[in-house]
BABAVO-604471 format. One line per 3 residues: number of its first residue (from 0); for each residue y, z, x of C-alpha. Coordinates in Angstrom, 2 decimals, padded with zeros to 5 digits. Layout:
residues N
NUM) Y Z X  ...
end
This chain:
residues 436
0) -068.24 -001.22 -021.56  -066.06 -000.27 -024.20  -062.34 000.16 -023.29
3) -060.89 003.29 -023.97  -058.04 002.56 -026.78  -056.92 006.27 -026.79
6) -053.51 006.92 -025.75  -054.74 009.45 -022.91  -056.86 006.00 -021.92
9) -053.88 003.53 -022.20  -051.84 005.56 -019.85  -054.80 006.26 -017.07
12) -055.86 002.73 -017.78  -053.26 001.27 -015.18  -053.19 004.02 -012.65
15) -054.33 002.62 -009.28  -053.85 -001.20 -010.60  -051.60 -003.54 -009.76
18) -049.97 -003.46 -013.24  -049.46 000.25 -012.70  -045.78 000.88 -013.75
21) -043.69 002.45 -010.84  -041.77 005.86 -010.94  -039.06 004.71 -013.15
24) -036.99 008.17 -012.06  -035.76 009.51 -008.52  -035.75 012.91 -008.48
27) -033.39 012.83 -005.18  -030.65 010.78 -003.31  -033.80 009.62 -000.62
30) -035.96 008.74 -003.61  -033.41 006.74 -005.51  -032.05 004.97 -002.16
33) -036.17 003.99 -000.94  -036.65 002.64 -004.93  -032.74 000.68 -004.67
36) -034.17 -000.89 -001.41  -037.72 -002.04 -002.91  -036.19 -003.34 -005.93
39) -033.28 -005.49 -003.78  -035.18 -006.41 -000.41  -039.04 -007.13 -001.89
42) -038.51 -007.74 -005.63  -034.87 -009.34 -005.63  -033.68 -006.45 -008.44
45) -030.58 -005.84 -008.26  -030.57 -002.10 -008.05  -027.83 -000.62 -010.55
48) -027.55 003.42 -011.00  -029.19 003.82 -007.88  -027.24 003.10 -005.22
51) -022.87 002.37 -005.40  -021.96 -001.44 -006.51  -020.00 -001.42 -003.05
54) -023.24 -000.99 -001.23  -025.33 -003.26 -003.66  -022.06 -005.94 -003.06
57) -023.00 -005.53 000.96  -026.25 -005.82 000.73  -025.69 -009.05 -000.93
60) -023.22 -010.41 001.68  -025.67 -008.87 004.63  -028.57 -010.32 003.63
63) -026.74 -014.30 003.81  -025.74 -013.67 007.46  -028.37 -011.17 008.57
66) -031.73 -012.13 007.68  -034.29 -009.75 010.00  -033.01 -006.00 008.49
69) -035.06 -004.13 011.83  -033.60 -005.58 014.64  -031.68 -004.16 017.34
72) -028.20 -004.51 016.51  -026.37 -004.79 020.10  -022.96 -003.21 019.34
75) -021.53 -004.84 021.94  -017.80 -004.28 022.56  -015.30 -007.27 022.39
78) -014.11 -009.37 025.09  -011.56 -007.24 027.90  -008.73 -009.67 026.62
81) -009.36 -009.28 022.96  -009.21 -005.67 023.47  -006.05 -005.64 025.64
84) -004.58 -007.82 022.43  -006.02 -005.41 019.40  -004.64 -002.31 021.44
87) -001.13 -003.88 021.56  -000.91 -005.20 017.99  -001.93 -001.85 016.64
90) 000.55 000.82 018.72  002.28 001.22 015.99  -000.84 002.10 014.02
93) -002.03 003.84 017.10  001.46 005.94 017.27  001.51 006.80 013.35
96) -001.94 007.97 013.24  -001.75 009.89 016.75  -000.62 013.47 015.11
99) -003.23 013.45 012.43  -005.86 012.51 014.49  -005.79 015.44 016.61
102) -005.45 017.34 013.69  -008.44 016.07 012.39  -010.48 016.08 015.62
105) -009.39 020.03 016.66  -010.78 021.08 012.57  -014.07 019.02 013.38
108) -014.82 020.51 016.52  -017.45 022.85 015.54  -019.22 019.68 013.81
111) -020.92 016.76 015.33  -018.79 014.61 013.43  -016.92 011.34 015.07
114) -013.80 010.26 014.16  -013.14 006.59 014.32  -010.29 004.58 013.72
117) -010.75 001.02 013.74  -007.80 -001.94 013.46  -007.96 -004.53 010.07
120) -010.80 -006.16 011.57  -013.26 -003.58 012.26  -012.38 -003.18 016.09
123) -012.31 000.22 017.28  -008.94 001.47 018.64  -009.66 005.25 018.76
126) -012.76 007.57 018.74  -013.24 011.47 019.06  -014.83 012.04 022.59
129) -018.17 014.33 021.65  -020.41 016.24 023.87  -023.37 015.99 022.09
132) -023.46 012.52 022.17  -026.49 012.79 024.32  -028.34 013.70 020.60
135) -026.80 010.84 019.21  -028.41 008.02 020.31  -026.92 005.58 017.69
138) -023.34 006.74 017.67  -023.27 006.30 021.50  -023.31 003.12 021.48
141) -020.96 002.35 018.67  -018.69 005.26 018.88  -017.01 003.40 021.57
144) -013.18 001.66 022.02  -013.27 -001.78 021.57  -016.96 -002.32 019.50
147) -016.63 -004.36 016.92  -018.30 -002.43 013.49  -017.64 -005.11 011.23
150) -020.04 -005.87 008.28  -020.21 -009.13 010.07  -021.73 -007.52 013.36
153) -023.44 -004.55 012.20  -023.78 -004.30 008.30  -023.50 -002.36 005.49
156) -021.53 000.77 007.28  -018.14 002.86 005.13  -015.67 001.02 007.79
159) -017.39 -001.83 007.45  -017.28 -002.17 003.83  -013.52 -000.45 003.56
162) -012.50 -003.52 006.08  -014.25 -005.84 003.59  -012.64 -004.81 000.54
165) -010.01 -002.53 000.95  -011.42 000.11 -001.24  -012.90 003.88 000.37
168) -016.60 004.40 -000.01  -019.12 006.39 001.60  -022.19 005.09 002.71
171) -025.63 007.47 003.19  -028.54 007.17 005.34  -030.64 004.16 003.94
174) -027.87 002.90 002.45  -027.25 001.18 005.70  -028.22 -002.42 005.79
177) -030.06 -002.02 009.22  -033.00 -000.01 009.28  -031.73 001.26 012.66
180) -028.42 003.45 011.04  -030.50 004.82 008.27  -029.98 008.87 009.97
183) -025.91 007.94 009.80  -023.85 008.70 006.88  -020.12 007.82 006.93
186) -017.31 008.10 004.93  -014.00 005.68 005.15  -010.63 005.48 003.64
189) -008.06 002.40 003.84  -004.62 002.59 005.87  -001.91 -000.32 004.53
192) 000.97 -001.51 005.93  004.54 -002.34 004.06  003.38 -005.58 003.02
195) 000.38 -004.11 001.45  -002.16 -005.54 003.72  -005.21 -003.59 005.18
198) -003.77 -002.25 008.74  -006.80 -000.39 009.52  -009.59 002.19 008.49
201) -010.13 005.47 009.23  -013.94 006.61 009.64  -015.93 009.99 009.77
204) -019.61 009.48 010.83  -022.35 011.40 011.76  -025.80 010.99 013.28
207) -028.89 012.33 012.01  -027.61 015.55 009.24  -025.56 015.88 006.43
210) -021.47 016.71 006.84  -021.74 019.83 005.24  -018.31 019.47 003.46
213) -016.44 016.60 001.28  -016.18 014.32 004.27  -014.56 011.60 001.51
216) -012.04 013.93 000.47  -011.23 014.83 004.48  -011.02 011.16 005.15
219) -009.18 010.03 002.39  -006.44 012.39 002.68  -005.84 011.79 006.33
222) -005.50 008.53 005.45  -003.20 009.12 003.21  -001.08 010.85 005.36
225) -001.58 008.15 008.04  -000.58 005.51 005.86  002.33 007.64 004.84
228) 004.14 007.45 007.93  003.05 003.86 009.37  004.97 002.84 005.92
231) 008.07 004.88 007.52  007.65 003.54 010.66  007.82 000.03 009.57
234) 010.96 000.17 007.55  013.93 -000.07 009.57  015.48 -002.01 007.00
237) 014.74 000.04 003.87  016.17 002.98 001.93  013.28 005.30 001.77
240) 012.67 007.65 -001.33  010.80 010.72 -001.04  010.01 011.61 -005.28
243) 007.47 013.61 -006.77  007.32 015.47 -010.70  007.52 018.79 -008.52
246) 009.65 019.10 -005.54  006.50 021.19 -003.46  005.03 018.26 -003.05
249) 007.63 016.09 -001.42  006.38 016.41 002.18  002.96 016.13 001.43
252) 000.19 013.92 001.39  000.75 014.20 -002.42  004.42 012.45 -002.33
255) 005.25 009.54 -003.60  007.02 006.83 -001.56  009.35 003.60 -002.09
258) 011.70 001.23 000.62  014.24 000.07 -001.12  015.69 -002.97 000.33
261) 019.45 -004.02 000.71  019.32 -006.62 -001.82  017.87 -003.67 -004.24
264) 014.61 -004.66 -004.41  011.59 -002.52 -003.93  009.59 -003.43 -001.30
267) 007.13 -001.52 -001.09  005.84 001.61 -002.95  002.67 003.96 -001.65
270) 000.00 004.42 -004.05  001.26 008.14 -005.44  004.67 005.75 -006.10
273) 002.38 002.77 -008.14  000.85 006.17 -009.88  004.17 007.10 -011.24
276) 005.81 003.88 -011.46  003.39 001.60 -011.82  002.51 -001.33 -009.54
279) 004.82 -003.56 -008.41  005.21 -007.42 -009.98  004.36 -010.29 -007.38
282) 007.82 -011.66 -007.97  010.26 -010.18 -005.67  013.00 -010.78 -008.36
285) 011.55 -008.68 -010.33  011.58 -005.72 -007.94  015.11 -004.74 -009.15
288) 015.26 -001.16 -008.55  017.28 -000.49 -011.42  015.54 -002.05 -013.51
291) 012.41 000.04 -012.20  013.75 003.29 -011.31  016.71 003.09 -014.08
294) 019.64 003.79 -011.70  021.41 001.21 -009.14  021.40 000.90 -005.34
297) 024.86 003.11 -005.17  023.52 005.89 -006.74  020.40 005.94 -004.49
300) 022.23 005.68 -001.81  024.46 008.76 -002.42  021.51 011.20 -002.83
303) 020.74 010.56 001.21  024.47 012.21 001.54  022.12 015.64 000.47
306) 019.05 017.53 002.42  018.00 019.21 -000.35  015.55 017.39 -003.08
309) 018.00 016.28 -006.15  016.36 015.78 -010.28  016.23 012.44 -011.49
312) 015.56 010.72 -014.50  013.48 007.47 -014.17  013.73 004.37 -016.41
315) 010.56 005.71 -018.19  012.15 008.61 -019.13  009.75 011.11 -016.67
318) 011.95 013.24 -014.58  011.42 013.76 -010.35  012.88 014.92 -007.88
321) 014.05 012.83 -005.04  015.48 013.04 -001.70  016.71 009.74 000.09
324) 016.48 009.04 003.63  018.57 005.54 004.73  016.05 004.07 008.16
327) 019.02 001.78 009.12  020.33 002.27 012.83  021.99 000.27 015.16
330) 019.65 -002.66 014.40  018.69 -001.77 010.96  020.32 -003.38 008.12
333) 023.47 -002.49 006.74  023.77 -001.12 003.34  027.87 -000.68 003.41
336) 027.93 -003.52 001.17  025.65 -001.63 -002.07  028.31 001.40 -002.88
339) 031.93 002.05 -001.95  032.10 005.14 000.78  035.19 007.43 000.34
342) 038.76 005.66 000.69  037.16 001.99 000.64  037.68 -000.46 -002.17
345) 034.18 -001.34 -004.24  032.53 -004.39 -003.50  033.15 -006.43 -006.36
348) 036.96 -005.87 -005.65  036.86 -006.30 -001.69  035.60 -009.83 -003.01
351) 038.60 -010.34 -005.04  041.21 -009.40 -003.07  039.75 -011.87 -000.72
354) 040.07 -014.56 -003.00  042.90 -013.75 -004.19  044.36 -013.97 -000.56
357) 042.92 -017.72 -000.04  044.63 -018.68 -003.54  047.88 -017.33 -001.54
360) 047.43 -019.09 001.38  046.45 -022.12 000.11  050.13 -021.91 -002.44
363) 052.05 -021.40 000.79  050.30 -024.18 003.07  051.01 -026.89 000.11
366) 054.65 -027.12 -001.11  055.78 -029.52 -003.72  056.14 -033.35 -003.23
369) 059.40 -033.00 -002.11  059.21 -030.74 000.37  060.38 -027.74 -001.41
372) 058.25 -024.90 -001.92  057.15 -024.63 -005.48  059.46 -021.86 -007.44
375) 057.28 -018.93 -008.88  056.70 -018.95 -012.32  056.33 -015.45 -014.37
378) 052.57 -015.16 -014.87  050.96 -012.12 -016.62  049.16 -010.26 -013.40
381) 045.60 -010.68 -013.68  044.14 -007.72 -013.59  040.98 -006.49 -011.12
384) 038.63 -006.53 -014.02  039.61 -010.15 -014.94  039.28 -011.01 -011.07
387) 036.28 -009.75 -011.32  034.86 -011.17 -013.69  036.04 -014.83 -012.44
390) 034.27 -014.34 -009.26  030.61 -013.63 -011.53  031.18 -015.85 -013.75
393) 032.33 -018.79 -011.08  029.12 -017.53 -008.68  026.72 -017.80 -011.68
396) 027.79 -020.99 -012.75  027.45 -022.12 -008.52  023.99 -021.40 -009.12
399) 023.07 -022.57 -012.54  022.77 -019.29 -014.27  020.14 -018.02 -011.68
402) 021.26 -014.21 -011.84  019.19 -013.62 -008.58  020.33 -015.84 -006.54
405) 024.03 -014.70 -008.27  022.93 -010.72 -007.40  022.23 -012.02 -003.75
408) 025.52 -013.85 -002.67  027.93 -011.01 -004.52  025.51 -008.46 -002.55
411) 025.01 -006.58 -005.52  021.71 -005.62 -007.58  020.87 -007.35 -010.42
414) 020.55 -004.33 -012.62  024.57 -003.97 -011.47  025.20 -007.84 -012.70
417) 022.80 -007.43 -016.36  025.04 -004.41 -016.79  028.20 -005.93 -016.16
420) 027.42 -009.38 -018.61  026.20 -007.22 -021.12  029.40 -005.23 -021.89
423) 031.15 -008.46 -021.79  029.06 -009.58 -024.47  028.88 -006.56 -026.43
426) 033.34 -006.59 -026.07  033.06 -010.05 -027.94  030.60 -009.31 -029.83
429) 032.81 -006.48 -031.64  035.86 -008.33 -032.98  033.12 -010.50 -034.59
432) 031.69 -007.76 -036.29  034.95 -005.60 -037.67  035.79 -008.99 -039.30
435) 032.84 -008.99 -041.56
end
């Protein structure tokens, strides 16, 4: 029998064969998900366009420690003294995120939805209490304090994957690595710490429907806001900096943030502060908030003598407004050394005059070989500038030029010390150049 070469004939030709093509487009999110897991778990495609990298990137690490994708995943909770230990480490967390939570959990009352909070690990240190958990089979038995929801333990899950990599994602349905959470879609943000480490992540889940609203958008702004004031928490030894292009957003989840430290350093910035700033260089030497910002330690410091929000200029030329908030208490750290308060002496000169008292001293306590004190000569006074300038010049040369480690002993910023060397040089630099 003749085959039929027509193209009607080529295309029916492979219907119902093995070499039949498959449905090359997903008309939905289920369709595109069932083709992303055919192509990755039977055929060993990786599935790009149809589902997010971040899940295809779980997938990948699932399938090397889990290799049976329908069994029962046990969601057991962690040992009695493990939890005892993840609930202490994390009160601070616990204490920062304790406002918002309720806020979160009294708007998602009409819902089904859970919220979970869960430490750097994946350990769950808080979860919304729901009554219908009885039509929730699945979120029963993880919704619960102290179960581990690691990728490790149970997959490809939003917390799981925001613990993994530190980035938000939502996860949908069969998305899930186990077949068992395909009816749960989630959504997770990150919450960092002032050392920019993953502290925990905040979770919205739900069992068996859609959200019915931007549950990313929900999450991520709570977690914002959670994040926001852990930062605050932890910085009893920083000058914090509220700034923002308009002032109605200082207060919000919109505002940027920075700790300033009392070496002037930034230490930390949240991400609305890397947005405006950009991100901070690895080297804390580099941090030098004048340098970044474009004004020195004393300056910042005098805008936390005000309530209301003051305009700045940054180094880049973009202009905020800024209010300043000092953290330091009792046992904070002391900032009295960055900018001379009203009716004190500046801290380059408190360093002279006490210098300049040892060079006394040490003139009285050694008289001259024969015993009689050695008669004053008539010396041109130095002045406070030329003190001054001794005392940098002597501490840079004490530490080989390093202006750092210079900036660190004279407890001064090293914006304050490249300012100070450069109008000496400029000052020789201009008899040199009105002789020519």
């Amino acid at each position: 029998m003749a085959l039929d070469r027509s193209p009607a004939g080529s295309r029916n030709a492979g219907i119902g064969t093995p070499d039949a093509p498959r449905q090359l487009f997903a008309s939905t999110p289920t369709q595109r998900v069932a083709l992303a897991r055919q192509q990755f778990f039977e055929e060993g495609v990786r599935p790009s366009g149809l589902v997010g990298e971040a899940v295809i990137q779980s997938w990948m690490r699932c399938s090397r420690t889990h290799a049976d994708r329908q069994r029962i995943v046990p969601f057991d909770p962690v040992t009695p003294s493990r939890l005892h230990a993840t609930l202490a480490r994390n009160r601070q967390l616990l204490e920062a995120a304790r406002q918002e939570l309720g806020q979160m959990e009294h708007a998602l009352a009409g819902t089904d939805c859970r919220v979970i909070l869960t430490d750097s690990e994946g350990v769950v240190v808080h979860v919304t209490q729901q009554p219908a958990a009885a039509q929730q089979p699945v979120l029963r038995k993880t919704a619960r304090v102290g179960v581990n929801i690691s990728e490790r333990i149970v997959g490809t899950t939003a917390p799981g994957i925001v613990a993994s990599t530190g980035q938000a994602c939502t996860v949908d349905g069969a998305e899930h690595y186990f077949d068992l959470l395909c009816q749960m879609r989630c959504a997770a943000a990150p919450i960092r710490d002032v050392t920019g480490q993953l502290a925990g992540v905040l979770d919205l889940t739900v069992e068996a429907r859609r959200f019915g609203f931007d549950a990313a958008s929900m999450v991520a702004l709570y977690a914002t806001t959670i994040e926001n004031r852990l930062l605050q928490a932890q910085s009893r030894d920083h000058l914090i900096l509220r700034f923002q292009a308009s002032p109605t957003l200082l207060g919000t989840p919109l505002e940027a943030l920075a700790g300033i430290a009392p070496d002037g350093t930034i230490a930390w910035l949240n991400n609305a502060g890397a947005r405006l700033l950009g991100r901070l260089p690895e080297a804390a030497d580099e941090r030098d908030v004048e340098f970044l910002l474009g004004h020195d330690l004393a300056s910042l410091l005098r805008l936390g003598r005000r309530e209301a929000a003051q305009p700045l200029r940054l180094a880049s030329g973009l202009g905020v407004w800024v209010q300043a908030q000092l953290k330091g208490g009792a046992d904070g750290a002391d900032f009295r050394h960055a900018v001379a308060m009203p009716g004190e002496a500046s801290p380059l000169a408190i360093e002279t005059r006490e210098a300049r008292q040892t060079q006394l001293a040490a003139a009285e306590a050694y008289p001259d070989a024969d015993g009689t004190e050695a008669s004053p000569q008539p010396q041109p006074e130095p002045t406070l500038r030329e003190h001054s300038r001794k005392l940098i010049e002597d501490t840079l040369a004490a530490h080989g030029g390093n202006v750092s480690q210079a900036a660190r002993q004279l407890r001064v910023s090293r914006g304050t010390l490249y300012r100070r060397l450069r109008g000496w040089r400029d000052e020789v630099a201009a008899p040199d150049s009105g002789r020519n």
